[in-house]
C-alpha positions in Angstrom: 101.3 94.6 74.3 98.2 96.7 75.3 98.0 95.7 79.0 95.5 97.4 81.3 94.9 97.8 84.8 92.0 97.7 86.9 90.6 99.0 90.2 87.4 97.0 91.3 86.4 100.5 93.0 85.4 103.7 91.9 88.2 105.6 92.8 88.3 109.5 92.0 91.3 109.4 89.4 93.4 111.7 90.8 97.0 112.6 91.5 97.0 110.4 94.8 95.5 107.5 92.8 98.0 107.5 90.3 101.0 107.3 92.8 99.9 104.2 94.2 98.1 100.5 93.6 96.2 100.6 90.1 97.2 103.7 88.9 100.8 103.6 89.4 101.2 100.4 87.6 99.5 102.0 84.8 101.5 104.8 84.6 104.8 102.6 84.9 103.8 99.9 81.6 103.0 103.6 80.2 106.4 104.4 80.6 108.1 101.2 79.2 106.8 102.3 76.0 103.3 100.2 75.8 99.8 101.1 75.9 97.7 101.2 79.4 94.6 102.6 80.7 92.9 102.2 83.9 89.8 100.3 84.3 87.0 101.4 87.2 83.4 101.6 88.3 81.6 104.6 86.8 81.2 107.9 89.1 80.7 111.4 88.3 83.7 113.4 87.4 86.1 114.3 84.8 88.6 111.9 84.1 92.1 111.8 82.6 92.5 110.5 79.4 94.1 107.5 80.5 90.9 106.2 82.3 88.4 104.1 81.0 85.0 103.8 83.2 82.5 101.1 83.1 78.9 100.9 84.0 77.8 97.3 86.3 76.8 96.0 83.7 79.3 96.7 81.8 82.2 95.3 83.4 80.8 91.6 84.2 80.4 91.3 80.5 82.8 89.5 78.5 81.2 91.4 75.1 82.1 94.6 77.0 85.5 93.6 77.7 86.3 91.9 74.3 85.4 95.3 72.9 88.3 97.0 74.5 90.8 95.1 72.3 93.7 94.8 74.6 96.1 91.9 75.6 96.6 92.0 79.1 94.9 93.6 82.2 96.0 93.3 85.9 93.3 93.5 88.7 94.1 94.8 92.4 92.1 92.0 93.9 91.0 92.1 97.8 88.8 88.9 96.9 85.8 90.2 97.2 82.9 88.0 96.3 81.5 90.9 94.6 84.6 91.3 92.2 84.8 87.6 90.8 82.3 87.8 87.9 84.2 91.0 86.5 87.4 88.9 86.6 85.3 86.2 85.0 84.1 88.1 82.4 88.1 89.8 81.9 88.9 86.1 81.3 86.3 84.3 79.1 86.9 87.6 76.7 90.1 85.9 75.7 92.2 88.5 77.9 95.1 87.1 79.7 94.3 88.0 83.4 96.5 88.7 86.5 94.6 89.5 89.8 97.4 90.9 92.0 95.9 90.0 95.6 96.2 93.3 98.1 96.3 91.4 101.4 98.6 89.4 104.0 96.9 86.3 103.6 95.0 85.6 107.2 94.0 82.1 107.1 91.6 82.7 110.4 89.4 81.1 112.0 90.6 78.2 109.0 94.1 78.2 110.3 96.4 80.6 112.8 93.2 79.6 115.8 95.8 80.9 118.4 97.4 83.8 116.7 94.2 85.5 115.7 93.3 86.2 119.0 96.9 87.3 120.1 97.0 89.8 117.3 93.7 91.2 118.3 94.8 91.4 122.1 98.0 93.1 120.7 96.0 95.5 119.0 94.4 96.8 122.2 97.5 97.5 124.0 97.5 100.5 126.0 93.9 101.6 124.9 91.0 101.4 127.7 91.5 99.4 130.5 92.0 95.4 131.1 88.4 94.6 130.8 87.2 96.5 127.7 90.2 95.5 126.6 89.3 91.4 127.1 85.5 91.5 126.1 86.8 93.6 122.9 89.4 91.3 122.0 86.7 88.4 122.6 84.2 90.1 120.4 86.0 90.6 117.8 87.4 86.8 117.8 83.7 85.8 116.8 82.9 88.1 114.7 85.9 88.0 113.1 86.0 84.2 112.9 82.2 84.5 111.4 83.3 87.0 108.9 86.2 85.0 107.8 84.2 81.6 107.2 82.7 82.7 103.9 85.5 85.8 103.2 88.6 83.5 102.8 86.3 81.1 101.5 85.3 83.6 98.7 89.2 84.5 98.2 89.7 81.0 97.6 87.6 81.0 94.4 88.4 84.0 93.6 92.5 82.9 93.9 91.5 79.9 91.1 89.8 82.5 88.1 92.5 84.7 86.8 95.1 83.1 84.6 97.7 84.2 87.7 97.1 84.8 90.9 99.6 87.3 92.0 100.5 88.0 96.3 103.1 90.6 97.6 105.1 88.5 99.5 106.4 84.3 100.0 104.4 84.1 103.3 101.0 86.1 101.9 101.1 83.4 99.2 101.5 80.8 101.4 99.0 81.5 103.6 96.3 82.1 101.1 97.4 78.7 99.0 97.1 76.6 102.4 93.3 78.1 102.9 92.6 77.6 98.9 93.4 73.7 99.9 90.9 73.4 102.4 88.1 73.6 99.4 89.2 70.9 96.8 85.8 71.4 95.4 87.1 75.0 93.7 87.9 75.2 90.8 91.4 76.4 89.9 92.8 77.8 86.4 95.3 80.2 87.7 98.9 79.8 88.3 100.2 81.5 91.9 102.9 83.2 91.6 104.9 86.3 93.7 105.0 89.6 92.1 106.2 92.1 94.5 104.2 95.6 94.8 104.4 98.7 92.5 105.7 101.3 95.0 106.8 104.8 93.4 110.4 104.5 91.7 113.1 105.3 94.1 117.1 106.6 93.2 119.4 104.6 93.4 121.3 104.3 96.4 125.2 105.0 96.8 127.1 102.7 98.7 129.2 105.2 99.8 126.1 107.7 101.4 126.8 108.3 105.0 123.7 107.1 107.0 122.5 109.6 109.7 122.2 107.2 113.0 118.2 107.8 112.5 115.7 106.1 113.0 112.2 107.0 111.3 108.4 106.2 111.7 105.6 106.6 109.1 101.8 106.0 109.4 98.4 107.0 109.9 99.2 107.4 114.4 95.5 108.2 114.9 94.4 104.8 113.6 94.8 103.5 117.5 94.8 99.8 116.7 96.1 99.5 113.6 99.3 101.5 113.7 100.0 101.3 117.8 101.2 105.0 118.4 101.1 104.3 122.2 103.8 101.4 121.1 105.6 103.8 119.3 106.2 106.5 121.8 107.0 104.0 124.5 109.9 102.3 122.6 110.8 105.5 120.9 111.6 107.0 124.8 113.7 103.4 125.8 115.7 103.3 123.1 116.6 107.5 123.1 117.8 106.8 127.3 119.8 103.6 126.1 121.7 104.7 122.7 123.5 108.5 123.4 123.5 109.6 119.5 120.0 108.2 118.0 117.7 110.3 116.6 114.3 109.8 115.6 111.5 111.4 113.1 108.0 110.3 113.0 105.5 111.7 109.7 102.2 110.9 109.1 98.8 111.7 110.5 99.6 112.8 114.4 97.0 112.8 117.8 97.3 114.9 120.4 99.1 111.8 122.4 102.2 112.0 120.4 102.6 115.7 120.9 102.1 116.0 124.6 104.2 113.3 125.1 107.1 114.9 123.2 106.7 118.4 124.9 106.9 116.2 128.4 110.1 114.7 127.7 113.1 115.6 128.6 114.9 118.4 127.1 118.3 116.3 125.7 115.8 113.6 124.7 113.3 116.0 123.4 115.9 117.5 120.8 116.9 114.1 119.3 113.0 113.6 118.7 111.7 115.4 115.4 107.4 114.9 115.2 107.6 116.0 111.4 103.2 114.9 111.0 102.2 114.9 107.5 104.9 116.3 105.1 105.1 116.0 101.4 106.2 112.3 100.3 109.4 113.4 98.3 110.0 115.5 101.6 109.3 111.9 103.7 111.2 110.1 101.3 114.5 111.9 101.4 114.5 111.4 105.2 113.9 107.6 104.8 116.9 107.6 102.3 119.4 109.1 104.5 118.3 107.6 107.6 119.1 104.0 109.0 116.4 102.1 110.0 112.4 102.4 110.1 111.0 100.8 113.2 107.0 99.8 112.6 105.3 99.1 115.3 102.5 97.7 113.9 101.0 94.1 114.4 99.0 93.7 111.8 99.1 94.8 107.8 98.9 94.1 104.5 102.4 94.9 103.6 103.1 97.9 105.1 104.3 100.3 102.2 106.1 102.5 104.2 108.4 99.7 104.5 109.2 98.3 101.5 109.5 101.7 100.5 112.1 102.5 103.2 113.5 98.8 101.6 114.0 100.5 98.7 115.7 103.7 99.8 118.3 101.3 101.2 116.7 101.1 105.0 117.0 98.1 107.1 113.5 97.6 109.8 112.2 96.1 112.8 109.3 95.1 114.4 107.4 92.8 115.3 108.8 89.2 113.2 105.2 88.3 112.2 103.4 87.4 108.7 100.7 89.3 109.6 103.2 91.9 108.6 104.3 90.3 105.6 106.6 93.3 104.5 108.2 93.1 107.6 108.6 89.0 107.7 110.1 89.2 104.1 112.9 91.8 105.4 113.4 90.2 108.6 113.7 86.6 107.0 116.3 88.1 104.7 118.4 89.1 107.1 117.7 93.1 106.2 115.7 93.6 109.7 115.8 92.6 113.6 112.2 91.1 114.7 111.0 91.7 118.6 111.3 88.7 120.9 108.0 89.4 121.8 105.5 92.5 122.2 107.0 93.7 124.9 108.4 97.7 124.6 111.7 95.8 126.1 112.1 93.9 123.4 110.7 96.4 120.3 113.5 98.6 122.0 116.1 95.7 121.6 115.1 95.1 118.2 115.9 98.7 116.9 118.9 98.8 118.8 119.9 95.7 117.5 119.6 97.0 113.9 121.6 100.5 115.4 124.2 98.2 116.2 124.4 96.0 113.1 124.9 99.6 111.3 127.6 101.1 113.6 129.4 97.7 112.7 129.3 97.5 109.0 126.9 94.8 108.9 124.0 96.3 106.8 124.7 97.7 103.1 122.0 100.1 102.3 123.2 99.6 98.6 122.6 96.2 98.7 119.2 96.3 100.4 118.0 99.1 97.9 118.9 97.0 95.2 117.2 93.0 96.6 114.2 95.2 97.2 113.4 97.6 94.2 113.6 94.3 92.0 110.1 93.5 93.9 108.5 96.9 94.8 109.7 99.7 92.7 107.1 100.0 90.1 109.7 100.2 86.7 110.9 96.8 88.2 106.9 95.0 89.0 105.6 96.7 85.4 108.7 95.0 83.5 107.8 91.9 84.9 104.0 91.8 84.2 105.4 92.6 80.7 107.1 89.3 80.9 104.3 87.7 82.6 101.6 88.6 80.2 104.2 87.3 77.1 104.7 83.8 78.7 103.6 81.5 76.5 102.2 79.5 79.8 100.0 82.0 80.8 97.6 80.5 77.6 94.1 82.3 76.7 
């Protein structure tokens, strides 16, 4: 089968695009054997061969898409109102269409009325002081509740135009199918399904490997809200004074914050505490695979990748047990992963040193986590199964 994919943005095709999202899938249904190509909005620049750019007018029209000949394409759908007539078009050109929905499924202000505002307060901790804290939280309640009105209303009809409507995770399919109900005036031709997340392909992992008692962080620590590096340091310190032999190494994007705090600490603690910053994934990923656990300490996110990928390299997690971290939910719920009582640093600690303890008594198998969570996420595993997907004789033209 010729099965594209398609990004609803004009990305810059390059290396970093092709390891994740749109262009990894292609490249993975390139290497079972079929033929794929890559679908985008038109922009200046060279492209590789396996790229196929479309004017506006262009890709909302079902002549334009008809003319491409192929079987299959799968979208990496935000829903967008924007993006529904190109998915329209995709479809009425007698192409079988899958719009794999990149998001955790926030039902707000239609649903969750309490936990909205929770998450927002939880995403001010430890930035500004108590009041700028409350009238932020407060603002963005409203506008966030205003936004959301027409936005999941849009993702509703966008849910019901594709022949499947694909979600990351059990809960992020949940959550968006209990908002799509709210409007039985929408029309729906799509069948929901869960299709995991095309992460890169991981090695297999020995069930005899030796798992350092380690402990690692990955993320974007300037994005204050989002990723909680305040959070991080806070439980990193509790748990290093509570647990003699743990060890901890935190990549990605650093602030100054993280650094002073690290050259503050004590020296026995400060040895057992490796800031890495931005390091070459393969270099990131071979300390995930040989480590224990990977503690996020994030409230909010769309999966996170940085733990289904640690998932896949045979990891167990913790964090907060919320589905506003679907990834995170999933693992927890599966019994691969400790969730915080609460947002409390006390009980973020326990979590991780919960999970320290479930690994110093046998009780986690990083062979048999790899292997639940590469059938979902690594991208060999989520290209075979569009294969499948696309061939069902249900999913009709």
């Amino acid at each position: 089968m010729k099965i594209y994919t398609c990004a609803l943005m004009p990305f810059e095709a390059d290396a970093a695009f092709f390891a994740r999202d749109s262009g990894l899938l292609c490249r993975a249904l390139q290497a079972l054997g079929g033929e794929s190509r890559v679908v985008m909005p038109a922009r200046d620049g060279m492209d590789p061969p396996d790229v196929i750019r479309a004017n506006a007018d262009e890709f909302i029209d079902p002549t334009w898409w008809k003319s491409l000949g192929i079987d299959g394409v799968v979208f990496i759908a935000w829903g967008f109102a924007e993006h529904s007539p190109v998915i329209q078009a995709a479809r009425a050109a007698g192409i079988r269409t899958c719009a794999l929905f990149d998001c955790n499924g926030d039902p707000f202000p239609y649903a969750d009325h309490f936990a909205k505002p929770r998450i927002l307060w939880r995403k001010g901790k430890f930035i500004g002081n108590a009041a700028a804290r409350f009238v932020g939280t407060g603002a963005r309640v409203v506008l966030l509740a205003i936004k959301g009105i027409r936005a999941h209303y849009q993702r509703s009809v966008q849910m019901g135009i594709p022949h499947v409507a694909a979600f990351q995770t059990p809960k992020t399919m949940e959550r968006c199918l209990h908002v799509a109900r709210l409007f039985p005036w929408v029309e729906v031709r799509s069948m929901p399904l869960v299709l995991g997340y095309a992460i890169p392909e991981i090695p297999a992992v020995s069930e005899f490997l030796e798992r350092r008692p380690n402990v690692v962080a990955v993320a974007r620590w300037d994005a204050l809200r989002h990723k909680r590096p305040q959070v991080l340091i806070r439980v990193v310190e509790m748990v290093l004074r509570r647990h003699a032999t743990v060890t901890f190494e935190v990549y990605g994007r650093l602030i100054p914050a993280i650094e002073q705090w690290h050259s503050q600490l004590d020296p026995e603690l400060r040895a057992r505490v490796s800031i890495q910053g931005v390091r070459p994934s393969r270099e990131v990923m071979d300390s995930v695979g040989s480590s224990r656990i990977l503690y996020c300490p994030s409230v909010e996110e769309g999966v996170p990748l940085p733990v289904v990928e640690a998932l896949c390299a045979g990891c167990s997690v913790a964090g907060l047990g919320t589905p506003a971290v679907p990834g995170l939910y999933w693992a927890i719920s599966q019994g691969d992963g400790t969730a915080a009582a609460d947002d409390s640093i006390e009980a973020h600690a326990e979590a991780v040193l919960s999970e320290l303890k479930a690994w110093e008594e046998r009780r986690r198998d990083p062979s048999k986590i790899s292997q639940y969570w590469r059938r979902w996420f690594s991208s060999p595993e989520v290209a075979r199964r569009v294969v499948e997907l696309m061939s069902e004789p249900s999913v009709r033209i």
